[in-house]
N, C-alpha and C positions, 0 to 999 in steps of 0.2 A: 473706593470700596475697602479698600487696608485698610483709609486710615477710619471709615467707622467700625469694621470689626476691632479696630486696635482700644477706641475710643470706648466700646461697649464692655472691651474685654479687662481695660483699667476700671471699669464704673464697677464691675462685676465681683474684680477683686477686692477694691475697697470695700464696698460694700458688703462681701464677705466675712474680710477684717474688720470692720465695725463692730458688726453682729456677734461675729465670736469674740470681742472684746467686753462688749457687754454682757455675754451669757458667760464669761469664765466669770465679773463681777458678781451677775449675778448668782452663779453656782456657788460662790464662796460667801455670801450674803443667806442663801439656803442652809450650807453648810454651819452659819452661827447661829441658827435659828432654829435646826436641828438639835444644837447641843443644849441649848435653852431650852429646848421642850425635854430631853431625856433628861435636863437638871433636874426640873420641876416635878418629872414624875417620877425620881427616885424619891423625892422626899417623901413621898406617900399619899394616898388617897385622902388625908385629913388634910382640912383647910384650917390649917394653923394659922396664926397673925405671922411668923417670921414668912410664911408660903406667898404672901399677899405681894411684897418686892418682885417674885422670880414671876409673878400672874401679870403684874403689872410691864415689866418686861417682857416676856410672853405677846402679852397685846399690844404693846408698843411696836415689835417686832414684823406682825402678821399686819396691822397698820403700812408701819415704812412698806415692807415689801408690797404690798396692795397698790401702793403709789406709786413707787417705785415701776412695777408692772406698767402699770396706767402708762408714766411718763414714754416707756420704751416703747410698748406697742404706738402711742403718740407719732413718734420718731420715726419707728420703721413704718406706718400708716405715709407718713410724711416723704419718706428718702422712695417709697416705691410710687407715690404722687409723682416726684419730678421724674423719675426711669418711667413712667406711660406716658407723661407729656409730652418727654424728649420720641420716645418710639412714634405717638402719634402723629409728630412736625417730620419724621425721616421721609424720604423720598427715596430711602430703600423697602422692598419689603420685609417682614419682622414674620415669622411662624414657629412657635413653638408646639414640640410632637412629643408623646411620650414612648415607652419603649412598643406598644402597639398599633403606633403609627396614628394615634386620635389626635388631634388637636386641639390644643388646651388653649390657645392663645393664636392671634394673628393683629397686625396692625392695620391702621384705614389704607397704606400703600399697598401692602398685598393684596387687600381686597379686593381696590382697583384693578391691581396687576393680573388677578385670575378673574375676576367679574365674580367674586364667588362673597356674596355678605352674611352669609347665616354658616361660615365651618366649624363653627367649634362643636366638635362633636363628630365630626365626619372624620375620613382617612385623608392622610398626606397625597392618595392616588384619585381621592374623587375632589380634590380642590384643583389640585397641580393641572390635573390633566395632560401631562405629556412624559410619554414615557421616559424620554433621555432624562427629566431631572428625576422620576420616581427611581430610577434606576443609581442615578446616583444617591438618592439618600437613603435606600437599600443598601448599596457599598459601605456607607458612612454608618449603619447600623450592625456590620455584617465585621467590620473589620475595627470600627471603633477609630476613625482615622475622618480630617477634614477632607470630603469630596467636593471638585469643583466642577461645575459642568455650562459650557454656553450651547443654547438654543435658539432656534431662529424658526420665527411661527410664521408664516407664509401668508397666510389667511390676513392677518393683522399688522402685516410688517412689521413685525417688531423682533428686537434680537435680546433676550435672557440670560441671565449672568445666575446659577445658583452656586451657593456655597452651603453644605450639609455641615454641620460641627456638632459632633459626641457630647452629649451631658451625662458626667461617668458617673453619677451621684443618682440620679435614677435610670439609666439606662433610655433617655429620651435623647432629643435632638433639637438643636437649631437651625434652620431653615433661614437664608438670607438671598432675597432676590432684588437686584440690579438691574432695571432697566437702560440698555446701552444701544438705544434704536439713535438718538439724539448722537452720541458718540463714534458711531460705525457713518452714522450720512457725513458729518464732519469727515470723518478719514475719506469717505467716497470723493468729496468735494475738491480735500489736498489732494490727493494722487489726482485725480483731473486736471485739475489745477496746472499740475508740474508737467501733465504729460502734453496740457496743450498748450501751453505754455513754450515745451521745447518743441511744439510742433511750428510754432508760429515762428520763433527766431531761427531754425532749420532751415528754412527758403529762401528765406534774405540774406543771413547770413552763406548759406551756397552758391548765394546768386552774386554776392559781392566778391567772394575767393575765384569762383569761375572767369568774373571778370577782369577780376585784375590780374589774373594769370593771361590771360587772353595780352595784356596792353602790354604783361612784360616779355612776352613772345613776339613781336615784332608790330603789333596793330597801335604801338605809339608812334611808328614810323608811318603809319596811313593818317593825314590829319584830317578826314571825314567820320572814317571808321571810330577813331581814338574818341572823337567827337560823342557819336553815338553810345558809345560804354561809358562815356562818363556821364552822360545824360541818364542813362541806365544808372549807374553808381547812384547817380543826386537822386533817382526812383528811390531805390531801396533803402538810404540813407533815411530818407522822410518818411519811409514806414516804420523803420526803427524810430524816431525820433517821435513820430505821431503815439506809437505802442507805451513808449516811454513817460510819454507823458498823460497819457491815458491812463494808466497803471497810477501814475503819480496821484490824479484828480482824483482815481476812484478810490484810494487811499485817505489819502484826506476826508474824502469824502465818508467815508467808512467809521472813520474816529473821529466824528464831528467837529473839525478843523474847518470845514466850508462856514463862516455862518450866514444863514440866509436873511439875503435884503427884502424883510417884507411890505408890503401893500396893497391896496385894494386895484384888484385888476378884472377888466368886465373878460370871458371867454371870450366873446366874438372877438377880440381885437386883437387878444394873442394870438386864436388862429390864424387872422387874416395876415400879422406879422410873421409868422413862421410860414404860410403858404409864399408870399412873396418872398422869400428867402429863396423857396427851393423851385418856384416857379419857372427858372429857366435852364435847371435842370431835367424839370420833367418833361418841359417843350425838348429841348433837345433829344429824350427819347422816344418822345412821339407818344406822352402819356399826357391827358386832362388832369387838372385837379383845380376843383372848386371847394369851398367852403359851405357848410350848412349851420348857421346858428343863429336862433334868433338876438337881437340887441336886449329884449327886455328877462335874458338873463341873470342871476344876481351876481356880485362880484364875487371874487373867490381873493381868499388873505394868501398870497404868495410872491415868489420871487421871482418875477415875470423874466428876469434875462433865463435863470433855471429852469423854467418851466417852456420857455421856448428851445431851449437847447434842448431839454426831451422830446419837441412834437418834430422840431429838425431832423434829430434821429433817426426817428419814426416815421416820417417822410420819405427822408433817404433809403433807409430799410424798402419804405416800398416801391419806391422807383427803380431798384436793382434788382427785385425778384418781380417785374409786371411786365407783361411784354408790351412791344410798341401797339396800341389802338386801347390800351386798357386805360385804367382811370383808378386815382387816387381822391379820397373823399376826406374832407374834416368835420367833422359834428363835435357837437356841446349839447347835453340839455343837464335839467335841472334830477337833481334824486336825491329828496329829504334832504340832508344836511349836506349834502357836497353837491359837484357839478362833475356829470360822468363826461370826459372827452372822450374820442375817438378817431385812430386813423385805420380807414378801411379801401382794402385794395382789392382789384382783380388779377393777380397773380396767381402766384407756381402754390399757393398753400405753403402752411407746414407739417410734415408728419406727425400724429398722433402723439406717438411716443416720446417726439421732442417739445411738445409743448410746456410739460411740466420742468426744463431744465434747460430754455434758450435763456432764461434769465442771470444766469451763472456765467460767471467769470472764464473767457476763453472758449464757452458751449458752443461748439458750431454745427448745425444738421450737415450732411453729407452735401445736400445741392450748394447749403453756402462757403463752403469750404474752400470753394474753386472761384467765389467772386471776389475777394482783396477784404480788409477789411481785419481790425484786431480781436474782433470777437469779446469788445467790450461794452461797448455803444449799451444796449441791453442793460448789464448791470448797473452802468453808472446813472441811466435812466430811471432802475428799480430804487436805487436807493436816493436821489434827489425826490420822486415822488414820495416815497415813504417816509421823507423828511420834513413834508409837509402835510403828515397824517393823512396820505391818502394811500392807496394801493392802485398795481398793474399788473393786467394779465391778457392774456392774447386767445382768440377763438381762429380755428382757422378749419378748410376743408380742402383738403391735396388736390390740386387743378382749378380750385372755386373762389381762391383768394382769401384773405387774412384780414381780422379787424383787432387791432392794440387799444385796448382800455386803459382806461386810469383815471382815478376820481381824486379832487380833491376840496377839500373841506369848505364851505362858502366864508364870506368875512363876516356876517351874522354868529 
């Protein structure tokens, strides 16, 4: 936002200095053309032969300036061509008010920004519509001073950035509005980020200082015990290690350092490789899982080890939130240009308000908190799908079980 007010505010000055560089030219071009006419009319109202030079001069004079003219307004026609082009490309918004708060001028960003396409003509309070910024460009008329003011519209989720700036030349104002809804989720995302982040290294890291205070207080001298804590240590060690490299993948993964091995692969066969993967994980907790998809599916252009590490995943995810007698499901069908999968569980659900945010980095619901796990799985899934132009998203009902989509693109 500095640097476009800084940018508008250098356009504003040259362009200034331009102007008055040619209107002092042409003031003194006036000025010889003055003195040429009060030449000509001392000499008197007879049109004498010597009079015929200072006529012809004269009209020589009123000519140049005439073109002269032309060229200018040309120029400045021209210099305020690219200053609307440039305003109508900003993705800030642009409103200009005069000292009675009408508005002479707004850009297509503002428009969007207020929903409002017919203001010119209206007050700065029936576009704006929200008091905190009419208030401050109130201030900004009142004091003659830049007012800054952020908003935050509930309704809309959206968060408002105004800046008011004095136009001391007619006693109007400008009006600059920043939409910073994109830039506040970002910040929501880091502080998350950090804070689950040190929530996750907080337990292992506890859990390894606990222990090795324990072996250096006398349980190196029990060699059963000793045994047992360092079995424990080699636990936590491999959660750190597994985090670490987790983090690492989904890195890579992020700045497109993975590149994917593509080719044509039928759905049914991934699924049924990925359910045998995890097939005797879920017998061991006492969960079914079969497969549903037909063979005469069309192939889909992907990177079959990738794309089975996500249904793995997704698997996994549901075998730790199903209780024993429940059942996990894999489906495939066909939709328009891709192939929508699915793994569908009868478990614990997920809560409403977590579903728009189990895909982020470290997001854990409350119930999963307590079952192990880096709270990445999710993301690195989100963004392997997405890498192969498809999308992922999850439905679920709290007690009724959960079903993870994601489609991606056919080889056609």
């Amino acid at each position: 936002m500095i640097w476009t007010l800084g940018l508008l505010s250098v356009l504003s000055l040259l362009l200034a200095a331009w102007l008055g560089w040619r209107f002092v030219r042409l003031r003194r071009r006036l000025d010889d053309y003055a003195r040429t006419v009060r030449r000509a009319a001392w000499k008197g109202n007879t049109l004498l032969p010597r009079d015929v030079p200072a006529l012809e001069e004269l009209s020589n004079a009123v000519r140049d300036l005439v073109a002269e003219l032309n060229d200018q307004f040309a120029e400045v026609d021209g210099e305020r061509g690219k200053l609307a082009a440039m305003l109508d490309q900003m993705t800030d918004g642009v409103l200009i008010a005069d000292a009675n708060g009408q508005i002479s001028f707004l850009n297509p960003a503002a428009e969007r920004l207020f929903e409002h396409y017919d203001a010119v003509g209206h007050t700065v309070a029936e576009v704006v519509r929200q008091h905190q910024l009419v208030e401050a460009w109130q201030r900004c008329q009142e004091s003659g001073e830049v007012q800054i003011e952020s908003v935050e519209l509930p309704g809309r989720h959206q968060f408002l950035q105004l800046f008011a700036i004095p136009e001391r030349h007619t006693s109007g104002s400008l009006l600059m509005v920043q939409d910073l809804t994109r830039v506040r989720q970002l910040e929501t995302v880091r502080r998350d980020f950090i804070s689950n982040i040190s929530h996750e290294l907080r337990t292992p890291l506890a859990s390894l200082k606990a222990l090795t205070e324990t072996l250096n207080e006398g349980a190196l001298d029990d060699p059963p015990a000793a045994r047992r804590f360092l079995q424990r240590i080699e636990t936590e060690v491999d959660a750190l290690t597994q985090m670490a490299a987790e983090l690492l993948e989904l890195s890579r993964i992020e700045s497109g350092h993975v590149p994917l091995k593509l080719k044509n692969v039928t759905p049914d066969r991934l699924l049924e490789s990925a359910a045998e993967r995890m097939r005797t994980q879920a017998e061991r907790a006492g969960l079914g899982l079969r497969v549903e998809a037909g063979a005469d599916l069309p192939p889909v252009r992907a990177d079959a080890a990738r794309l089975e590490q996500v249904l793995v995943n997704l698997i996994h995810n549901a075998v730790k939130f199903t209780r024993p007698g429940g059942e996990v499901i894999l489906q495939a069908g066909a939709e328009r240009a891709f192939v929508r999968f699915a793994v569908h569980d009868t478990g614990l659900g997920i809560p409403a308000e977590d579903l728009a945010r189990i895909f982020e980095r470290f997001y854990k619901t409350d119930r999963s908190r307590s079952g192990g796990g880096t709270g990445l799985g999710l993301s690195i899934a989100r963004h392997i799908v997405e890498a192969h132009g498809g999308r992922i998203w999850a439905e679920s009902v709290e007690s009724q079980g959960s079903t993870f989509f994601f489609t991606i693109p056919t080889a056609a």
